[in-house]
Structures are given as structure tokens and as C-alpha cells.
C-alpha positions in Angstrom: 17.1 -10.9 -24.0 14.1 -9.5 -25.1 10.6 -9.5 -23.8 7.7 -12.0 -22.6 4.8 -9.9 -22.6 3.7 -7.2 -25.2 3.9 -5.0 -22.3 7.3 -3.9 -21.5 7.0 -1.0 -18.7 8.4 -3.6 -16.2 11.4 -4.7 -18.9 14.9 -3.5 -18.7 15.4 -0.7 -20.5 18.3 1.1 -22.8 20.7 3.4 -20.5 20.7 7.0 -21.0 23.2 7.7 -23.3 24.0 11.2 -21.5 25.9 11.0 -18.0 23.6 11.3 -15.0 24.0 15.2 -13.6 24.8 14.9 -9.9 22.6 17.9 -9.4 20.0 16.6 -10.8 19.9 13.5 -8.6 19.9 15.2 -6.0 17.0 17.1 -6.7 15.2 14.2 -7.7 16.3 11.8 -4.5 15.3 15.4 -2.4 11.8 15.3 -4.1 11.4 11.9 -2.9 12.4 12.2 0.7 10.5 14.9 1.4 7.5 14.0 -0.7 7.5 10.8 1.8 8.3 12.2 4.9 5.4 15.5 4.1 3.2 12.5 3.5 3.7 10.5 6.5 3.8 14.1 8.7 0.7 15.7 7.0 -1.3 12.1 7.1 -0.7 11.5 11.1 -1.9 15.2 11.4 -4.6 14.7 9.5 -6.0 12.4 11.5 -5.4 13.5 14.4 -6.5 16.7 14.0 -9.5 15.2 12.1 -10.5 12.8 14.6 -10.1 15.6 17.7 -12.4 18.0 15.8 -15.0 15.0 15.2 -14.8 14.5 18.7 -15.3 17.9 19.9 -18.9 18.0 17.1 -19.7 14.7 19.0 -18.8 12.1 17.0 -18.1 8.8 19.2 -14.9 7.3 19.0 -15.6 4.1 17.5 -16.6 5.6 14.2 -13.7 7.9 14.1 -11.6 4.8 14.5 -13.5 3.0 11.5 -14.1 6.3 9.4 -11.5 8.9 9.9 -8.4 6.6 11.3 -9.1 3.3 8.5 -9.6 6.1 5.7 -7.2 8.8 6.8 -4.1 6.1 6.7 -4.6 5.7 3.3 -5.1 8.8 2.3 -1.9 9.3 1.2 -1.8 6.2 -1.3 -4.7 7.3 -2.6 -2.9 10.5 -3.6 -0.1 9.4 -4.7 -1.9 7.0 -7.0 -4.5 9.5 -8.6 -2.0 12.3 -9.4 0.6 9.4 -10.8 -2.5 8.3 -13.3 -3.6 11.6 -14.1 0.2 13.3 -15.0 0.9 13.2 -18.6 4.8 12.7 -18.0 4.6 9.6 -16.4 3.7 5.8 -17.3 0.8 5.3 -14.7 2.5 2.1 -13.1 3.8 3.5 -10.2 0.4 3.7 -8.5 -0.1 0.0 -9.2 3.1 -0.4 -8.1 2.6 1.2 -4.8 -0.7 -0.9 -3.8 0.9 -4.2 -4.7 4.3 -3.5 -3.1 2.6 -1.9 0.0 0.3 -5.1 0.0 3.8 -7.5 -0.2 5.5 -4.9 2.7 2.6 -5.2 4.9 2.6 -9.1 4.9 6.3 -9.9 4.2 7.8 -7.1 5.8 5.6 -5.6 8.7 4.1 -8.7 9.8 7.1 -11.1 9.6 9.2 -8.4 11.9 6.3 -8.4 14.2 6.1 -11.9 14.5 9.5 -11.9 15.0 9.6 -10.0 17.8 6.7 -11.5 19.8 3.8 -13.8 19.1 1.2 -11.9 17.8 -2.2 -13.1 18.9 -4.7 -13.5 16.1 -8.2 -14.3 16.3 -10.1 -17.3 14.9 -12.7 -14.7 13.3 -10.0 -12.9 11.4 -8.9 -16.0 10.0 -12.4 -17.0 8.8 -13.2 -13.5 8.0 -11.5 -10.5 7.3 -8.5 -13.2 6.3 -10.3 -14.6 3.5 -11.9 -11.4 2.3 -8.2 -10.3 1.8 -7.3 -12.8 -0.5 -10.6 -12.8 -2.6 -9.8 -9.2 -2.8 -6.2 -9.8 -3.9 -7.6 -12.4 -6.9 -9.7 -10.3 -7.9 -7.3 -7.2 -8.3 -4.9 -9.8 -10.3 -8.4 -10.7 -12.4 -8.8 -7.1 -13.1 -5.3 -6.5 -14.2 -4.6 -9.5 -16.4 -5.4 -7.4 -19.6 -3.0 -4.6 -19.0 -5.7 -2.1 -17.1 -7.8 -1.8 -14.5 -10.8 -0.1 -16.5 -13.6 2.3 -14.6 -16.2 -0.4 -14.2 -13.9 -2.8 -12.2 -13.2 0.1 -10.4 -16.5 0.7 -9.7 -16.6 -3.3 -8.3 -14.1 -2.8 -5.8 -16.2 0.5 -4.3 -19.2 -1.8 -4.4 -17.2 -3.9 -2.2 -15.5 -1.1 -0.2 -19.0 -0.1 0.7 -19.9 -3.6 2.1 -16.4 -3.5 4.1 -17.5 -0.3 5.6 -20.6 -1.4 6.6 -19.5 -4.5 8.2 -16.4 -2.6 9.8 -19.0 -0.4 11.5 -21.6 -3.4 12.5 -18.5 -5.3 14.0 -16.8 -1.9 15.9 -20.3 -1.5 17.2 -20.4 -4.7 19.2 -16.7 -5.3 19.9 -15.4 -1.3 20.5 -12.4 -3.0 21.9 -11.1 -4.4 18.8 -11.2 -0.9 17.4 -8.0 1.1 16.6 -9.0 4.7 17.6 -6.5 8.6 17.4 -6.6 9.4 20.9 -4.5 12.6 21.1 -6.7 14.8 23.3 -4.2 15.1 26.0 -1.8 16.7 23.3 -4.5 19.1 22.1 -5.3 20.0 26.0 -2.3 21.7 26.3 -3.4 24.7 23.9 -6.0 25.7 26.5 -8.9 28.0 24.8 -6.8 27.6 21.8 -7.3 24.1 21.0 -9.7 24.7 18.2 -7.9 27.0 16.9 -4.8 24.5 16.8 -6.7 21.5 15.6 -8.1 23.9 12.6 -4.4 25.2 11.5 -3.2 21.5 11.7 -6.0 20.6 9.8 -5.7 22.8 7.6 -1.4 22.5 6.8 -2.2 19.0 6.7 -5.3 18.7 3.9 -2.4 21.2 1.6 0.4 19.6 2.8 -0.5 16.1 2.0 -1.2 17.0 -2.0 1.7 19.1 -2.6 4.1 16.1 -1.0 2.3 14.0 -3.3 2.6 15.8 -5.8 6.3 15.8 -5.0 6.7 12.1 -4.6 5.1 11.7 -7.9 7.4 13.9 -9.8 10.6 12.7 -8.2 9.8 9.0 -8.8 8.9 9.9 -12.2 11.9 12.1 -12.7 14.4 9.2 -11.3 12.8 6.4 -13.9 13.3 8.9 -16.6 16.9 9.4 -15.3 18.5 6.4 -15.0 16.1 4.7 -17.7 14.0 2.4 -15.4 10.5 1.7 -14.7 8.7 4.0 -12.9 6.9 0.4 -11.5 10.2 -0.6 -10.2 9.9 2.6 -7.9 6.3 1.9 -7.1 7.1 -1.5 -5.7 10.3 -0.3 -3.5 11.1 2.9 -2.8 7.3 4.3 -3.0 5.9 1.4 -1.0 8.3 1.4 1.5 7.4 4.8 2.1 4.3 4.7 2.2 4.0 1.6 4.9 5.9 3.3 7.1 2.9 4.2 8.9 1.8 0.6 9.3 5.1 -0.6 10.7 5.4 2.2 13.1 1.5 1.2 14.4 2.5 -2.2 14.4 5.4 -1.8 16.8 3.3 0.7 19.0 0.5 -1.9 18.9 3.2 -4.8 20.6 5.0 -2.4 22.5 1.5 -1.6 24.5 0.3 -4.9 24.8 -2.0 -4.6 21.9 -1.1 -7.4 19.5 -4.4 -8.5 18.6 -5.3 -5.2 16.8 -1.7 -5.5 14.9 -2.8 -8.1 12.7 -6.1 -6.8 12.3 -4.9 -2.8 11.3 -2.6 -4.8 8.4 -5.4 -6.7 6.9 -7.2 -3.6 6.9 -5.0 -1.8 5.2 -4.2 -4.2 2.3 -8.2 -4.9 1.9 -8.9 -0.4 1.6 -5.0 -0.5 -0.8 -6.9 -2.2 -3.5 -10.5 -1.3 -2.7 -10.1 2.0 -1.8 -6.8 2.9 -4.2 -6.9 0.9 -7.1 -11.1 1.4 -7.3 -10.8 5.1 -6.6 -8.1 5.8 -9.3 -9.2 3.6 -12.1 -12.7 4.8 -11.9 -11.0 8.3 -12.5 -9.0 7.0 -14.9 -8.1 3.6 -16.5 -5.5 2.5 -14.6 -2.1 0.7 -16.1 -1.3 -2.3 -14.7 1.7 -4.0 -16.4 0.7 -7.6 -17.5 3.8 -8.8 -16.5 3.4 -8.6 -12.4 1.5 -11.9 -13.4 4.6 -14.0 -13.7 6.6 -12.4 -10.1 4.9 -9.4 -8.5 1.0 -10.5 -8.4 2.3 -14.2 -7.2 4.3 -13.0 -4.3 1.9 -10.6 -3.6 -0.8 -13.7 -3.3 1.9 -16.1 -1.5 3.0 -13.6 1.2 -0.6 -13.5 1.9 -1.6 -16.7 2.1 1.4 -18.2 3.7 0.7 -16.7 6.9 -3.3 -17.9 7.2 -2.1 -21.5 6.3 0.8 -21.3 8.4 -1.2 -20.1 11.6 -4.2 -22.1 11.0 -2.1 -25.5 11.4 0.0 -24.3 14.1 -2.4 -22.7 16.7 -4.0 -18.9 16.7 -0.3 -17.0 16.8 1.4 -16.0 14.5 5.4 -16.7 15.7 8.6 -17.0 14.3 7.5 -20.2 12.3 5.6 -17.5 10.2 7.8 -14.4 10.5 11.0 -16.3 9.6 9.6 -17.4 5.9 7.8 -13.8 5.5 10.6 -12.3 6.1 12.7 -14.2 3.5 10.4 -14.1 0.9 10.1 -10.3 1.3 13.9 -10.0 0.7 13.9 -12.2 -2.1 11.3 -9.6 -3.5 13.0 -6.7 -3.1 16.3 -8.3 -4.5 14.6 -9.7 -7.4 13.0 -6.0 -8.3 16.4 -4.8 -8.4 17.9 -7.1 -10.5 15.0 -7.1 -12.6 15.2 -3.2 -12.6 18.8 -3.0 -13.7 18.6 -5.6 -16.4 20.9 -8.0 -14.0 18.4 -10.9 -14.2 14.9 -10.8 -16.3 11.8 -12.4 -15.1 9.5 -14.3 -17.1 12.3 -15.6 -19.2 11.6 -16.1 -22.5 10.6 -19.6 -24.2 8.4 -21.1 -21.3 5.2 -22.6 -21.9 3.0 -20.9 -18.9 4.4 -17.7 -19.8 3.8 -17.1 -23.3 0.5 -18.6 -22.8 -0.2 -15.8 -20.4 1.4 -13.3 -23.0 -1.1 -14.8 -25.9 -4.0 -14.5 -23.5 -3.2 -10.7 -22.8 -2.8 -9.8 -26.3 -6.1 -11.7 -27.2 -8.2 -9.6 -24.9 
């Protein structure tokens, strides 16, 4: 069966006529792992070497928590996304890939476990807020990319309204410090005595190398294991990749309940997917144009805006929690996701199908801009 759109990174494609090397799996599935793991490792010692050393110059901790924490966790997205774009031997869609499956695994995944687990408190000015701000952001991203690219002036949008996030992050840490999710590890840098600059400078510095080269890493392997097995390197984007690359979130998440801190659980995930496309996708395509496959606007952009919205409707009927009534159906959809990527992926099952209306009216609209 052939294609809907005219373009076909996200279509099934032809298997390699040659057998797949064992060796050279290896090496690429290696790349990955490690690429993640230096990632996650360099990124939590970034900042919390970053925010110690702003701490000893006299920086208070609220604005570490809005500047070094909110940016720092997606520092390695950002990587990840700018050295996929910018490498000749790869497709560019695994960075778009990344933001919008990080964005579903937040929601679908993250959230609906944490709701699972307990009710997770969530404030009315969230929901009329930051909540909202979310989605607009998320329409407008699926705006952007409903010609194929995200092109440098968009980009240049979403830092326009990065900036105003920013500065309304800051305003609102000001007057409610509490709500603020700060990197206090100074009883861990103690313990090096007169040495703790010293230690806070080494991990800063194995950190700001370490988090490129795993990049750089990640990049390649992903790349490497597309060209491999003949698959999209936006299949690995939206599962392996963002997987990875949430794993910060969900481990904050479950720290966040586990302490008794449930309020600023909700809040640190709305965050994030609000800097993924405002920080990421505006950074990278004002770099460089950045590929975004028109056909995540029949399945990927959709659940993306469904896993979103789902919970805000959901909670705003049934009182200011988010419970299992909202974790159960998050939780589903995000498995539905992940199961439809892979059959999508391995030519299994294609979606859009060919021959519907709504569909090909989307694939003249792309090819007419």
C-alpha cells in the first residue's frame, strides 16, 4: 500500500536486502544506551553542579529553580535535536520526533502513572493558566509543521513566546517561592570540605563535555539503527529517543509524590512540554529548517493534542485532582501509541490509509503550500 502524503519519512520502507550483522547491532543498540544514560547522568550533574556554583556567587534559589533547573532539564533535548538537524547522514525527523513523543510520554505516560498511584493535586490557576498556554503552544507547533518544516521565522515565534514564559515564570516564583522546583544538593557538596569548589568545577566541567558527546552518540546510533533495519529515524524519535529522554521527568514525578509534593508534579510536566516545543523546536529550526513529516497530522500531532487535553477536561469536570479517572485513559491511549508506531514502523499496519477524504485533503493542502 503505498503512501498518503508526499512525504514519506514516516512510511514503511523496503528491507535491507543484506542480512543485519549482529556486530553491528550491537554497536548501534550500545550507542543508544549509553548516549541516554551519559545524557540523563551528565544533565542531573549539570544542574546540580550548576545550581551549587550559582549559589555559592549568590544567586537566590528561586531563580536557579526557574533558570538553571527549568532550562538545564532540557538541555539534553535540545542537544539531541540540534546535532540530529545539523548531521548530513540523517533525515532530521528524529528531533521532531523526540519533542512530540516526549510531549505524548509526559502526558500519557508520566502523568497517567502518577495519577495512578495517588491523586495528584492540581491547582485551579494551572488549569486556567499554564494549562491553556500548553495547548495553544501545541496548535501552534502542529500550525508550524503542516507544510513539512518548521522554517527559522516560526522558530523565532516560539523564542518570542519562550521569552514571555520566562518572564512570567520568574514574576510568579517571585510571589509564590513555594511552588518552585529548586536543586538542593548542598549537603552532598558539603562533604568535600575546602574542596567543594573544586568538585562542583570538575562536575561541571565532565558534565558540559559529557552531555554533547552522549548526544552526539544517541544521534548516530538512532540514525545508524533506521538505516539498519530500513525504518524511520522518526519512528526512533517518538519511542526509543523520547522514552529516554523523559526519564528525568518520571523519575521527578515519583520523587515529587513520594515527598509529599504532588502539586509541583503536574506543574514540572507542563513545564516541560511548554520549553520541548518552545525551547527545542524554536531553538533548532532557527538554526536550521527543521523537518517535520506532514504525516504526524493524521496520528502523531492528534494524540499528542488528545493526551493533552483529555486530562484538563477530565479534571475540570470532576474536581481539582487528577485520579485514576484520568490516569486509567492516559495510560491507555499512551499504549495504543506506542503499539501503533510499531506497527506503523514495521509496515504491519499503515496510518492514514489511502482513499479517505480528510486525508488526501490534508495531502493536497501540503503539497499546495
Amino acid at each position: 500500500m503505498g503512501c498518503a502524503f508526499r512525504d514519506r519519512s514516516f512510511c514503511p520502507k523496503p528491507k535491507p536486502s543484506s542480512p543485519v550483522s549482529d556486530s553491528a547491532l550491537q554497536i548501534l543498540l550500545l550507542q543508544i544506551v549509553l548516549g541516554l544514560a551519559g545524557l540523563v547522568v551528565a544533565g542531573y550533574g549539570l544542574v546540580s553542579s550548576a545550581s551549587e556554583l550559582a549559589s555559592r556567587l549568590g544567586m537566590s534559589p528561586i531563580m536557579i529553580g526557574l533558570t538553571i533547573v527549568a532550562l538545564g532539564t532540557s538541555l539534553p533535548e535540545l542537544l539531541v535535536s540540534i546535532l540530529d538537524n545539523l548531521n548530513p547522514n540523517t533525515s532530521g525527523t528524529l528531533a521532531i520526533g523526540n519533542v512530540v513523543g516526549s510531549n505524548i510520554a509526559n502526558i500519557g505516560l508520566i502523568l497517567g502513572l502518577g495519577s495512578l498511584i495517588a491523586a495528584l493535586p492540581i491547582q485551579r490557576r494551572l488549569l486556567t493558566r499554564e494549562y491553556p498556554a500548553m495547548l495553544l503552544v501545541s496548535v501552534v507547533l502542529v500550525a508550524f509543521s503542516i507544510d513539512g518544516t518548521v522554517m527559522p521565522w516560526e522558530g523565532a515565534i516560539l523564542l518570542a513566546g519562550l521569552a514571555i514564559f520566562m518572564t512570567y515564570s520568574i514574576a510568579f516564583g517571585r510571589a509564590h517561592p513555594e511552588a518552585v522546583e529548586s536543586a538542593d544538593d548542598s549537603d552532598f557538596w558539603q562533604r568535600f570540605g575546602r574542596w567543594g569548589l573544586t568538585a562542583v568545577l570538575v562536575v561541571l566541567g565532565f558534565s558540559l563535555v559529557g552531555m554533547p558527546l552522549s548526544a552526539d552518540a544517541l544521534v548516530n546510533g538512532a540514525g545508524g539503527l533506521a538505516r539498519l533495519f530500513g525504518i524511520s529515524e522518526l519512528f526512533i524519535g517518538l519511542s526509543i529517543v523520547a522514552i529516554g529522554t523523559s526519564l528525568p521527568e518520571l523519575a521527578t514525578t515519583l520523587i515529587a509524590i513520594r515527598q509529599g509534593e504532588r502539586e509541583i508534579a503536574v506543574g514540572n510536566l507542563v513545564g516541560s512540554n511548554m520549553l520541548n516545543i518552545l525551547a527545542i523546536v524554536g531553538i533548532t529550526s532557527v538554526v536550521k529548517p527543521m523537518p517535520a513529516p506532514v504525516s504526524m497530522l493524521a496520528f502523531d500531532y492528534p494524540i499528542m493534542l488528545l493526551s493533552s487535553a483529555l486530562p484538563f477536561l477530565v479534571v475540570w469536570w470532576t474536581g481539582f485532582q487528577a485520579r485514576r479517572s484520568v490516569g486509567i485513559p492516559l495510560v491507555c491511549l499512551y499504549a495504543v501509541f506506542c503499539w501503533s508506531v510499531v506497527l506503523n514502523a514495521t509496515g504491519r499496519w499503515h496510518w492514514p490509509p489511502e482513499g479517505l477524504p480528510l486525508f488526501e485533503a490534508l495531502a493536497r493542502l501540503a503539497d499546495g503550500i
